[in-house]
Residue frames as qw, qx, qy, qz and C-alpha x, y, z in Angstrom:
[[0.029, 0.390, -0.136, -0.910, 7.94, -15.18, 0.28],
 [0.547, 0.660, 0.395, -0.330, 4.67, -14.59, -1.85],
 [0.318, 0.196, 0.611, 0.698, 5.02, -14.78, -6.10],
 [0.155, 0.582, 0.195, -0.774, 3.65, -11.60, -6.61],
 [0.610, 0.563, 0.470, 0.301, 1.84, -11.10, -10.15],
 [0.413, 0.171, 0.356, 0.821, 3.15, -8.38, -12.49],
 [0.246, 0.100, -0.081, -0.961, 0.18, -6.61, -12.94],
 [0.165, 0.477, 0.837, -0.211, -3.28, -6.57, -12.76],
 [0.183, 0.365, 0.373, 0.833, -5.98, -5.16, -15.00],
 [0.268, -0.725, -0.262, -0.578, -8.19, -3.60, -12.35],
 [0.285, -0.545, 0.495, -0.614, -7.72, -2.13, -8.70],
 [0.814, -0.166, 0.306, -0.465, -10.53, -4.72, -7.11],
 [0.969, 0.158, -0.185, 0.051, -9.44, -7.85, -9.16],
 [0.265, 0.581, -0.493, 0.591, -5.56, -6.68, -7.25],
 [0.230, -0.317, 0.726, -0.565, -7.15, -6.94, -4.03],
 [0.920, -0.122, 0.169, -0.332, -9.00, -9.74, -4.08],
 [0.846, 0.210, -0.387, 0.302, -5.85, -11.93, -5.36],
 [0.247, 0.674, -0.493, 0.491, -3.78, -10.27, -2.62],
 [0.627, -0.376, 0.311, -0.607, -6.18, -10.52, 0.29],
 [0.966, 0.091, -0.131, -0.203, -6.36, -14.39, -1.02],
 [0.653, 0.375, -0.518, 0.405, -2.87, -14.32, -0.56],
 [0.497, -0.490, -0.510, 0.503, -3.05, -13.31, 3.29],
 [0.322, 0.031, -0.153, 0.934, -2.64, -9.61, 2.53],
 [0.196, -0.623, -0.683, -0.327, -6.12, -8.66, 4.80],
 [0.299, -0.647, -0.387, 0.585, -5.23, -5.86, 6.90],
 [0.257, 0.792, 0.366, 0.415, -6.82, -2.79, 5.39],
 [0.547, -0.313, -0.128, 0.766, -4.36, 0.01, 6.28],
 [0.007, -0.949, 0.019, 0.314, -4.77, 4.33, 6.97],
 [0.525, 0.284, -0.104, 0.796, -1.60, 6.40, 6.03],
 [0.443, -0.788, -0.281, 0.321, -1.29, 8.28, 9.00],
 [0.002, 0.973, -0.228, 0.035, 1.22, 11.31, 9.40],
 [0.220, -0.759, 0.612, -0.030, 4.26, 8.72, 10.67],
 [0.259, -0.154, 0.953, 0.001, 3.18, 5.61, 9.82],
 [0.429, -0.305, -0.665, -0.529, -0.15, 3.45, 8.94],
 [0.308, -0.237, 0.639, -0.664, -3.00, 2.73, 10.74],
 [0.346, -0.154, -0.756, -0.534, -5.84, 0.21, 10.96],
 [0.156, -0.213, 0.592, -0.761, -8.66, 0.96, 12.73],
 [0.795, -0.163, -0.447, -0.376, -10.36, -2.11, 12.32],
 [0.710, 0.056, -0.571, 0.410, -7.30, -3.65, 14.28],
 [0.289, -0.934, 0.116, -0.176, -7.02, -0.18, 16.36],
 [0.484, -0.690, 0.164, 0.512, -3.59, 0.25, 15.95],
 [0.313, 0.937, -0.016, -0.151, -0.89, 1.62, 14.77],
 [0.799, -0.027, 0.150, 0.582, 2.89, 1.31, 13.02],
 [0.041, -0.878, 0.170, 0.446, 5.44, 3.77, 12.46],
 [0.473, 0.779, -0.318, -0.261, 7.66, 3.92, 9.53],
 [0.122, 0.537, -0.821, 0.150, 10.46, 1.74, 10.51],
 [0.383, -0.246, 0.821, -0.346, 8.11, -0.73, 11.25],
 [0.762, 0.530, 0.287, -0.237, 6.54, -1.70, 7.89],
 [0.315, -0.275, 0.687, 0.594, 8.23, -2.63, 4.68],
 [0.708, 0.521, -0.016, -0.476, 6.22, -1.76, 1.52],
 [0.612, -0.219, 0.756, 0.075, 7.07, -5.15, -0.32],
 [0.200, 0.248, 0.747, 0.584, 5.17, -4.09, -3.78],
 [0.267, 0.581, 0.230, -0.734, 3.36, -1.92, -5.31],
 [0.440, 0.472, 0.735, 0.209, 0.71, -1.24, -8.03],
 [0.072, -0.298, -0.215, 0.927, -0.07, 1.44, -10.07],
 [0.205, 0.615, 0.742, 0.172, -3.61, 1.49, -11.79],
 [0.123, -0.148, 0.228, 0.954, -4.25, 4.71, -14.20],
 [0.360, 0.513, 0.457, -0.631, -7.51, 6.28, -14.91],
 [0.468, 0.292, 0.593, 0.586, -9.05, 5.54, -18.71],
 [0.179, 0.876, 0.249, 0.373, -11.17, 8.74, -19.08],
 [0.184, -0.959, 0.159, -0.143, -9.30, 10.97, -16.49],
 [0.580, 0.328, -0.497, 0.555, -5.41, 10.45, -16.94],
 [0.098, -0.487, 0.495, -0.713, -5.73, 12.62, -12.95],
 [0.928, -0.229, 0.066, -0.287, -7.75, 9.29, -11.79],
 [0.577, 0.472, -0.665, 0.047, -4.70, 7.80, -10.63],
 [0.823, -0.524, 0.090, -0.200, -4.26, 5.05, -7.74],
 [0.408, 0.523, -0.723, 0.195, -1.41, 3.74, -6.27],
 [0.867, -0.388, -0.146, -0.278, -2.03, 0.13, -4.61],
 [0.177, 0.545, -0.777, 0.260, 0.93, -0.98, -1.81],
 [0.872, -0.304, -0.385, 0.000, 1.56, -4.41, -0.49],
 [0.102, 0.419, -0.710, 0.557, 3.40, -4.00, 3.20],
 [0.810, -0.309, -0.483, 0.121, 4.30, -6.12, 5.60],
 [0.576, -0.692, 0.192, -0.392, 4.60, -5.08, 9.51],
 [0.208, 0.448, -0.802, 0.336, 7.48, -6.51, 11.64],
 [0.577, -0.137, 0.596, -0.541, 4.75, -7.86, 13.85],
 [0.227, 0.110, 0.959, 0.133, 3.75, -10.07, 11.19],
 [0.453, 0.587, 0.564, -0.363, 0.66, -8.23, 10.13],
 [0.199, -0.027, 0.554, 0.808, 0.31, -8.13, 6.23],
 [0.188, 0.693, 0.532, -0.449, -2.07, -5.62, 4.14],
 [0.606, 0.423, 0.539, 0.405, -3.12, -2.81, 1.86],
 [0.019, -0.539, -0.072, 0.839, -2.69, 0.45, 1.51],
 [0.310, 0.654, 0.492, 0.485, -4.96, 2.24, -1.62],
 [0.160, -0.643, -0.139, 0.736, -3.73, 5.89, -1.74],
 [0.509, 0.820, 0.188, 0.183, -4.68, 8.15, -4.68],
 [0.644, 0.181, 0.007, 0.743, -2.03, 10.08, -5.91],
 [0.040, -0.723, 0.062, -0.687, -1.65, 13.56, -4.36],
 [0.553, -0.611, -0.561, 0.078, -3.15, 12.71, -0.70],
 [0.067, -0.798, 0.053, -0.597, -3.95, 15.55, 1.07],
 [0.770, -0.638, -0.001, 0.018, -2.65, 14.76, 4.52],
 [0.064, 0.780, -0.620, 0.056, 1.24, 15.81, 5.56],
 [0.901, -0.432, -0.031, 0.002, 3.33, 12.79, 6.38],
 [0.684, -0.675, 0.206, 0.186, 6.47, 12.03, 7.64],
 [0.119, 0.552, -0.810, -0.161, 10.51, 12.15, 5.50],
 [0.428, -0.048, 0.903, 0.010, 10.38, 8.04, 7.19],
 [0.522, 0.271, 0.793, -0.158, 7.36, 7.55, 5.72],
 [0.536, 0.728, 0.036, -0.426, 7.57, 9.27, 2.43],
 [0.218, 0.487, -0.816, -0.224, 10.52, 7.15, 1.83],
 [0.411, 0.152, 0.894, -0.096, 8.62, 3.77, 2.29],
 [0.628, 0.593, 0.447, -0.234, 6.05, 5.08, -0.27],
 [0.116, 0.603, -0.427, -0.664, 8.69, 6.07, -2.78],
 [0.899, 0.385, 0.028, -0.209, 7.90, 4.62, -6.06],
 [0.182, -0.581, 0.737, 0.293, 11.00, 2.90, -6.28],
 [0.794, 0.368, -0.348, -0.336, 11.09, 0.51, -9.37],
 [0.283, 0.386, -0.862, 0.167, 13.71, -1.74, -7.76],
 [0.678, -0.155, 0.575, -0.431, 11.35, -3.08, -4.93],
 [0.021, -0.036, -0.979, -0.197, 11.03, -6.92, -6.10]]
């Protein structure tokens, strides 16, 4: 299991320590699941674990907000999701409960 850091003081300086850690698969958010369509494919909810998350906060525009997730893929594939907060795009119950901000995640 990766030693995740606390926090980080910028988005980019996040993924470059992650990516360094193995986490290089640059994930969508589909409707049901992720996607990557470097890899061309796809997971469904129940087949990813978000594993950590970041949340990085805009300094002039409090509505500049990102929210950076580390998940890992039963198949073994591990990556990033960057999603701004709001994202215009329906998705799934499954998969709105994998993105919950839950503070317990380790």
């Amino acid at each position: 299991m990766s030693t995740f850091k606390n926090g980080y003081d910028t988005l980019s300086l996040a993924i470059k320590d992650l990516q360094s850690m193995g986490y290089t698969v640059d994930y969508d958010l589909v409707e049901d699941g992720l996607e990557s369509k470097d890899l061309k494919q796809k997971w469904k909810a129940e087949e990813l674990e978000v594993v950590k998350f970041y949340r990085f906060e805009g300094v002039s525009d409090p509505g500049d907000n990102t929210i950076l997730y580390v998940i890992e893929c039963n198949d073994g594939h591990k990556g990033l999701l960057v999603d701004a907060y709001g994202a215009d795009i329906y998705i799934s119950p499954q998969m709105i409960e994998k993105l919950r901000m839950n503070e317990e995640k380790p």
